[in-house]
C-alpha positions in Angstrom: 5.5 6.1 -32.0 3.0 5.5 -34.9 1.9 2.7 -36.1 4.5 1.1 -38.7 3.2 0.7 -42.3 3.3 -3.5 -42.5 3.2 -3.6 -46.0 6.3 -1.5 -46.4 8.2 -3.5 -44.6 7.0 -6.1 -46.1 7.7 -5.1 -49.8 11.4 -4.6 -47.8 11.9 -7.6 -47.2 10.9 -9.1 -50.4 13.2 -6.5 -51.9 16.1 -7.8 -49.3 15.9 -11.1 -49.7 18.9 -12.0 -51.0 20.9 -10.0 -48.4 19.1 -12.5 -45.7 20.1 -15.0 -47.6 23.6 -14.1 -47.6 24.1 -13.3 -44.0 22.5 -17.2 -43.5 24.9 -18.3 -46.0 27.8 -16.4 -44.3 26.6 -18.2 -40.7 26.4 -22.1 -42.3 29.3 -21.5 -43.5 31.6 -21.4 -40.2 31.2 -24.9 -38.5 30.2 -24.9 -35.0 29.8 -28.8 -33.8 29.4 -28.7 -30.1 29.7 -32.4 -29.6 32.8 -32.1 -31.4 34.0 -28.7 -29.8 34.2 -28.0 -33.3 34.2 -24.3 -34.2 32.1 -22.7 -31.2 34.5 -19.8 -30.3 34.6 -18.8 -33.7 30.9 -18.8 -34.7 30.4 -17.0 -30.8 32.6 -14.4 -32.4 31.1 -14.1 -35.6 28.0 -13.5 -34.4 28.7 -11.1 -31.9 30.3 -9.2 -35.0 26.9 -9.1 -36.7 24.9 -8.0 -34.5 27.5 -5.3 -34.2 27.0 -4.4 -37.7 23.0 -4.9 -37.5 23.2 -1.7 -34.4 22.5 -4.4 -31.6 25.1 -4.1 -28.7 26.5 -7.5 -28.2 29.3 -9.0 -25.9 30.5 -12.8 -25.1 30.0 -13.6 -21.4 31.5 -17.1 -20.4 30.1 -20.0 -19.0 31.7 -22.6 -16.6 33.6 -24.7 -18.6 31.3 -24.4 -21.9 31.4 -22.6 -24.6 30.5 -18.5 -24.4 26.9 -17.4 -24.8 26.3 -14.6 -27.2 24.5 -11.6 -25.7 23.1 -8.8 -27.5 20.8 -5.9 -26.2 19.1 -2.9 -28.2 17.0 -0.4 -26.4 13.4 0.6 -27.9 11.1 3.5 -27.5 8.3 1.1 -25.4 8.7 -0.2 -22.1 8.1 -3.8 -23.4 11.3 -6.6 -23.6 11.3 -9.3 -25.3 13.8 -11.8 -25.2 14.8 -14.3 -27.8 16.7 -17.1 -27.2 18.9 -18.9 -30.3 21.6 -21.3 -30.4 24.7 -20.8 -32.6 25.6 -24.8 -31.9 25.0 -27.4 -35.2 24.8 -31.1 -35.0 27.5 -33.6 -36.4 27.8 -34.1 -40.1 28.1 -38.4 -40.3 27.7 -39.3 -42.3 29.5 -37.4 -44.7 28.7 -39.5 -47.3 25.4 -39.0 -47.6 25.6 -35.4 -48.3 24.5 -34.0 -52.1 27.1 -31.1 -51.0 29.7 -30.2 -48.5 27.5 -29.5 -45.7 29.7 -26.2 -44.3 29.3 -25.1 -48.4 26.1 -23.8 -48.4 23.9 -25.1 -51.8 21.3 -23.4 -53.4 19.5 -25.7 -55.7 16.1 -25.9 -56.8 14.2 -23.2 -54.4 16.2 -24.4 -51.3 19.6 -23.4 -49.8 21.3 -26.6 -48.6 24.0 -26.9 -45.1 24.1 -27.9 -42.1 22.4 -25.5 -39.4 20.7 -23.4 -42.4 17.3 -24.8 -40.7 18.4 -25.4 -37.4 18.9 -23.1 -35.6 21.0 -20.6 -37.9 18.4 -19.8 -39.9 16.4 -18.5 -36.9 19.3 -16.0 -36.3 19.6 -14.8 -39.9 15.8 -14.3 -40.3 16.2 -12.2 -36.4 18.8 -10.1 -37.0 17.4 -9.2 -40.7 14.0 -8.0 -39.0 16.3 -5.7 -36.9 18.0 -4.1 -39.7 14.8 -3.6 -41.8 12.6 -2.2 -38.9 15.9 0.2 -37.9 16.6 1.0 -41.9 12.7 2.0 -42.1 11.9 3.8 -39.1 14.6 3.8 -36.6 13.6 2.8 -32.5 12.3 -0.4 -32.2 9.0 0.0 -30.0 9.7 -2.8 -27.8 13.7 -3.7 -26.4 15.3 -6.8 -27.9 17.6 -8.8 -25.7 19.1 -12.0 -27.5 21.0 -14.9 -26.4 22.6 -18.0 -28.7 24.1 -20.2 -26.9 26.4 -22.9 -28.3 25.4 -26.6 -26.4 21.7 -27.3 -27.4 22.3 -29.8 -29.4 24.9 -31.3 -26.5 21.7 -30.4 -23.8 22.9 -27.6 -22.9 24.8 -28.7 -19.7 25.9 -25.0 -18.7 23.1 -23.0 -19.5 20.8 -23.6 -16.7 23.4 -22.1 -14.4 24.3 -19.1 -16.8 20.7 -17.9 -16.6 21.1 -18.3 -12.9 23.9 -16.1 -12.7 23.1 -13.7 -15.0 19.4 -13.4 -13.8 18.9 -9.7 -13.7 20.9 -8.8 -16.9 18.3 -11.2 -19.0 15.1 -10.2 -17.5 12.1 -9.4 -20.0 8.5 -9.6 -20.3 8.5 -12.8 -22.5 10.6 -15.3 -24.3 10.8 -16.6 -27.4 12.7 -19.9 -28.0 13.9 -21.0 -31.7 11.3 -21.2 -34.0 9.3 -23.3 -36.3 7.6 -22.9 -40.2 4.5 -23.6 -41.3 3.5 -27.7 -40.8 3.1 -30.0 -43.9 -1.3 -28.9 -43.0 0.1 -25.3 -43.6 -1.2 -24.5 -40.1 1.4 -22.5 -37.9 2.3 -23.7 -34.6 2.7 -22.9 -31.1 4.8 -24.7 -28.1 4.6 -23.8 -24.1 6.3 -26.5 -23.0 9.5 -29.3 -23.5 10.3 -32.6 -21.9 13.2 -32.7 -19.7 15.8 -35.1 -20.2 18.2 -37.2 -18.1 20.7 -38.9 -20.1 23.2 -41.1 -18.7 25.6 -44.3 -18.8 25.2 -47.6 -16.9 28.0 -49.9 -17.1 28.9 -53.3 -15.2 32.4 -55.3 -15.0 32.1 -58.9 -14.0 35.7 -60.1 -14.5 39.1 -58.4 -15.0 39.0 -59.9 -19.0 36.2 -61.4 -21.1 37.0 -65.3 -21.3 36.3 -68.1 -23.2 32.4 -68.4 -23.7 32.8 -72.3 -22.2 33.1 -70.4 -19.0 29.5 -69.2 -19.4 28.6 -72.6 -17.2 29.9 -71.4 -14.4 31.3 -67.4 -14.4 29.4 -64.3 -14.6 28.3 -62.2 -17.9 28.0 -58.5 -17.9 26.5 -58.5 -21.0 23.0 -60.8 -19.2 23.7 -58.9 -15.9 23.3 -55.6 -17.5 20.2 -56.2 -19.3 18.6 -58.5 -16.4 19.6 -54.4 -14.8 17.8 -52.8 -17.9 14.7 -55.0 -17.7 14.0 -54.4 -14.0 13.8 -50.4 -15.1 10.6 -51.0 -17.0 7.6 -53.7 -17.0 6.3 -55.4 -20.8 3.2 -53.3 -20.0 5.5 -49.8 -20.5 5.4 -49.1 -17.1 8.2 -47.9 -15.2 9.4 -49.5 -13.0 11.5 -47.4 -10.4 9.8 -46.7 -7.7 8.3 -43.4 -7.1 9.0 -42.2 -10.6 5.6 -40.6 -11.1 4.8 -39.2 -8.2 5.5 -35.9 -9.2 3.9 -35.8 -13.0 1.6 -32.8 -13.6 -1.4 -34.3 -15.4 -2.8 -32.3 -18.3 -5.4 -29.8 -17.5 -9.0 -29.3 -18.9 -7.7 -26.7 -21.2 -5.1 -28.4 -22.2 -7.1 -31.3 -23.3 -9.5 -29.9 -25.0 -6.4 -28.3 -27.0 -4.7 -31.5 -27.8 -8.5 -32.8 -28.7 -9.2 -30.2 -31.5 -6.0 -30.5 -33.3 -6.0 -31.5 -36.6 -4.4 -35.2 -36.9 -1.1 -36.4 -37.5 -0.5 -40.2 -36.3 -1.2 -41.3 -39.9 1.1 -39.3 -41.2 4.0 -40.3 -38.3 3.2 -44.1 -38.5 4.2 -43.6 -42.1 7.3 -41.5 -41.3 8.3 -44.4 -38.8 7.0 -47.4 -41.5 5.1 -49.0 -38.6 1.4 -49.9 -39.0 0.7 -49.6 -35.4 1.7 -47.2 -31.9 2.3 -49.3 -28.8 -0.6 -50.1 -27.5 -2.7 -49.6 -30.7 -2.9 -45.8 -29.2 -4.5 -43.7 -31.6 -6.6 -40.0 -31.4 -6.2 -38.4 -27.9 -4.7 -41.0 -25.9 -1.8 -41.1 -28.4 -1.5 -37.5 -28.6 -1.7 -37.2 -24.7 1.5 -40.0 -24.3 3.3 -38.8 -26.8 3.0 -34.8 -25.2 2.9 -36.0 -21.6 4.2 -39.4 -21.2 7.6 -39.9 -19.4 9.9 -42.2 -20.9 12.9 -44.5 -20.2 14.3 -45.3 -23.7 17.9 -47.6 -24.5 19.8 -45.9 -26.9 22.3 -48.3 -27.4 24.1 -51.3 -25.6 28.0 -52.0 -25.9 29.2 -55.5 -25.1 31.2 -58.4 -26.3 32.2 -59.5 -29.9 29.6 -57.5 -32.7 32.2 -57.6 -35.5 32.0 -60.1 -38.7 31.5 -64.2 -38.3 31.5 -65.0 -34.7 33.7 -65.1 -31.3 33.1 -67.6 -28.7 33.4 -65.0 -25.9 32.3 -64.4 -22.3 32.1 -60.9 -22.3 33.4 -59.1 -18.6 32.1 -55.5 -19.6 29.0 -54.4 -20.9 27.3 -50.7 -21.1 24.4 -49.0 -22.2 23.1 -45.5 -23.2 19.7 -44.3 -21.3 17.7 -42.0 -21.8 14.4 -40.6 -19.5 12.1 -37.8 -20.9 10.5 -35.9 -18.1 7.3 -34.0 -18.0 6.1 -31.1 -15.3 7.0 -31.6 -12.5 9.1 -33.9 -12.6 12.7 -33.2 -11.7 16.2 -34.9 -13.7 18.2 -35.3 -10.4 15.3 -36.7 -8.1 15.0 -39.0 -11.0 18.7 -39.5 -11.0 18.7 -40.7 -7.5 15.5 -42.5 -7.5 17.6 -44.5 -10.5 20.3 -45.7 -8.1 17.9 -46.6 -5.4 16.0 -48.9 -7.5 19.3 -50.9 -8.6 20.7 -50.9 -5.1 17.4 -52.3 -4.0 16.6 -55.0 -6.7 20.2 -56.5 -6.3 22.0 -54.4 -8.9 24.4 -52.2 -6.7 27.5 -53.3 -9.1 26.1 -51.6 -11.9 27.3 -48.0 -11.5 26.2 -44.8 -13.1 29.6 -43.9 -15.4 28.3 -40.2 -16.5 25.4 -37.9 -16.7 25.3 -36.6 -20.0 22.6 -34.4 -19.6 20.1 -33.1 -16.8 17.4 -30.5 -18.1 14.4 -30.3 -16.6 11.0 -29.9 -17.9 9.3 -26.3 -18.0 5.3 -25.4 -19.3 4.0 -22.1 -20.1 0.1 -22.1 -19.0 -1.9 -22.0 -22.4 -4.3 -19.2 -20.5 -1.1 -17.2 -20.4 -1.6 -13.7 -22.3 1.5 -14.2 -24.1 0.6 -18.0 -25.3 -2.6 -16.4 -26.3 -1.5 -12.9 -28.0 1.2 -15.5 -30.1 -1.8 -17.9 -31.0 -3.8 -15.3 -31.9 -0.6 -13.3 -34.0 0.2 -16.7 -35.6 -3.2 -17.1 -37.5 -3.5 -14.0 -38.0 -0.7 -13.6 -40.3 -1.5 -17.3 -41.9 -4.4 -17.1 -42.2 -5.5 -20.7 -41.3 -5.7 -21.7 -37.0 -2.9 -22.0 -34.7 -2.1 -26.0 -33.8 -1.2 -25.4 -30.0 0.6 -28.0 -28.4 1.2 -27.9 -24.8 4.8 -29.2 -24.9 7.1 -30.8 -27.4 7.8 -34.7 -27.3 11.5 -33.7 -27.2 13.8 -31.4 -24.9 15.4 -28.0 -25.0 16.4 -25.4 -22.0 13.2 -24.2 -21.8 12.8 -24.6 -18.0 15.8 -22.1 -17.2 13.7 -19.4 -18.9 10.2 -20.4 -16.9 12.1 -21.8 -13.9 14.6 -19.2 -13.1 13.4 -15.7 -15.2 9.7 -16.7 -14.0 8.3 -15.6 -18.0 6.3 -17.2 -20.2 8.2 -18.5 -23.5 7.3 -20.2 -26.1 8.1 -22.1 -29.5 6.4 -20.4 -32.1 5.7 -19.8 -35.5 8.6 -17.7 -37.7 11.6 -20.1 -38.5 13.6 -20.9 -41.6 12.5 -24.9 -41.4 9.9 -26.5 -42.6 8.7 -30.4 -42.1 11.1 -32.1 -44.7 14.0 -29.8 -43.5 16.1 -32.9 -42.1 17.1 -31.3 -39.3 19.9 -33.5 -37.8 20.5 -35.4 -40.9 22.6 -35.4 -44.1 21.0 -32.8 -46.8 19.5 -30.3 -44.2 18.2 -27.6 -45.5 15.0 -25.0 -46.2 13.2 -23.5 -48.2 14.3 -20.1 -49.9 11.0 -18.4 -49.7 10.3 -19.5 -46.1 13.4 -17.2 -44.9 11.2 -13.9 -46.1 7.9 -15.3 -44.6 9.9 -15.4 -41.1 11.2 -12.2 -41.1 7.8 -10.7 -41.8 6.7 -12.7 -38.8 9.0 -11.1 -36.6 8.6 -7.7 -37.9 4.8 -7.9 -37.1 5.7 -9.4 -33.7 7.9 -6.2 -32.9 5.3 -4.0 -34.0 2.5 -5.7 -31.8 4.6 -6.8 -28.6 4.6 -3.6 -26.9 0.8 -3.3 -26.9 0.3 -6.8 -24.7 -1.2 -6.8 -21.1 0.6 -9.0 -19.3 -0.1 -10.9 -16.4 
């Protein structure tokens, strides 16, 4: 096959922009809440239905007991595949309130296209599926073979997925992977991600009586609300340390390489000390060591604490139940469920076998492409090329996503890169999401210079 002309493609998708734009509109517009089990079977549908319509062949396949995963497949002339993983799945709207415009409406106003999932991860999927009907509308055969997938839990950590990939291991395997993907950051630099955190999310709960009683009884009966917290402060030490023990025995420190990655990147704690409106990081951290926490530092976070009487004036109660919400981000090599039971060792052994583990909410693990990888390097390399200014690499994001069944299970690199609808002010997650209209064109040229190039990677 010849060697596509770029800039008629380009000038394509300039000239299509509003049909992109339309297909993304079409997509926002069909709720799909997966912690609400809102609307999932129908947005699994609809986009099976466009890929069918964009010449991809596309099926659902179920999971165990979630929500079907979207699988599409077209053949190209090269003996390259690429996968690309998506997710169909939006996050809750609360509040409502705060929202300029319905946020299943979609908005334009001002340059930018306004509803929920237009930047995350919806977008993503338009701008994909537009790059296949352009390249196929222009010159027919891909060169490389496309495999997608969009699933519909990320946002609810994906609790089936891992086990999908496991059983449907030969029909997904590729060369590569690439996740959901990112715009240009607020330094106009594009950037690149090997790597997530893993996350085990879960519920601890005590009962001390059968029914909270009059706080006068705090002389002499038990609270759950100071019995679960003295349980929550033995999990981790005023120096940040973590307290359970063997927790970090398995932590992959960063490598040479990646240091001296995280060491030439251009800065941004000034910028997320202002996002956060604190004047300092814990431990006054600041330039690497801040940069190597925040990439490669495992957590134990409380997200939130249930107890007692929080409501108006006051209520002289002893309370008899108290919960809390906790959260652990992993790094390589550490692994949810070891950490899981590691957990109920600690409170068995520091006096705290009545406080029970209620529900696992989510177990991913964590997963690391090597930056040395050829197709780390060929995306770095595509990224600035097509920018224009250097790729910020980042060995793995702060947060979580099912990264690890790719790497762990299919055995290929994958990344985060460079290509996506969203930008840094996107509010992904929040009332008002949206992007920026322009952005949606930039992505699909991305990917259509990413098709045209894939095929002619060594890999390892």
């Amino acid at each position: 096959m010849s060697a596509p002309d770029m800039g008629q493609l380009y000038r394509q998708v300039d000239q299509h922009e509003e049909r992109a734009l339309q297909l993304l509109e079409e997509l926002a517009t069909q709720p799909s809440i997966s912690a609400e089990n809102l609307g999932l079977d129908e947005m699994a549908e609809l986009c099976r239905q466009k890929m069918e319509e964009y010449g991809i062949e596309a099926r659902l396949l179920p999971t165990d007991g979630g929500p079907p995963v979207v699988y599409g497949e077209i053949k190209g002339a090269g003996d390259k595949t690429l996968l690309l993983y998506n997710h169909y799945d939006v996050q809750p709207v609360d509040p409502l309130e705060l929202w300029e415009s319905p946020p299943f409406e979609p908005s334009r106003r001002d340059g930018k296209l306004y509803a929920r999932g237009v930047a995350d991860d919806k977008g993503d999927i338009a701008i994909r599926l537009e790059a296949v009907r352009l390249w196929k509308e222009l010159y027919g055969d891909l060169p490389i073979t496309l495999k997608f997938i969009f699933e519909g839990e990320e946002e609810s950590g994906s609790p089936h997925f891992y086990r999908f990939v496991e059983q449907n291991k030969d029909l997904l395997q590729a060369d590569a992977c690439m996740m959901e993907a990112g715009g240009l950051r607020s330094d106009g630099h594009p950037s690149l991600t090997p790597g997530v955190k893993g996350m085990l999310n879960l519920q601890l709960s005590v009962r001390t009586a059968r029914n909270d009683a009059h706080s006068a009884m705090a002389a002499v009966a038990p609270s759950a609300a100071w019995r679960l917290l003295w349980a929550l402060n033995s999990l981790k030490g005023p120096d940040g340390r973590i307290q359970i023990a063997g927790f970090y025995d398995n932590v992959r420190e960063l490598n040479d390489l990646e240091r001296t990655v995280i060491e030439s990147n251009p800065s941004t704690e000034d910028a997320v000390r202002s996002a956060l409106g604190i004047d300092t990081f814990l431990d006054n951290l600041s330039g690497y060591a801040w940069q190597e926490r925040l990439y490669n530092g495992p957590t134990c976070n409380i997200e939130g604490f249930l107890t007692g009487y929080t409501g108006s004036g006051y209520k002289t109660v002893l309370p008899a139940v108290a919960s809390a919400k906790v959260d652990f981000r992993l790094v390589p090599n550490q692994k949810p469920l070891d950490i899981l039971e590691k957990l109920r060792l600690h409170l068995d052994a520091h006096g705290f076998a009545d406080v029970g583990i209620d529900e696992v909410y989510g177990a991913e693990g964590p997963a690391r492409t090597p930056l040395d990888d050829p197709f780390i390097q060929f995306l770095d390399a595509l990224s600035a090329e097509f920018v224009g200014k250097s790729t910020v690499v980042v060995p793995n994001n702060a947060g979580t996503a099912p990264m690890d069944a790719f790497v762990e299970v299919l055995k290929i690199p994958t990344a985060f890169t460079f290509g996506g609808s969203g930008y840094d002010g996107s509010q992904i997650h929040a009332p008002n999401e949206h992007i920026r209209i322009p952005d949606l064109a930039t992505g699909i040229k991305f990917m259509l210079l990413v098709f045209s190039r894939f095929g002619e990677l060594t890999l390892g």
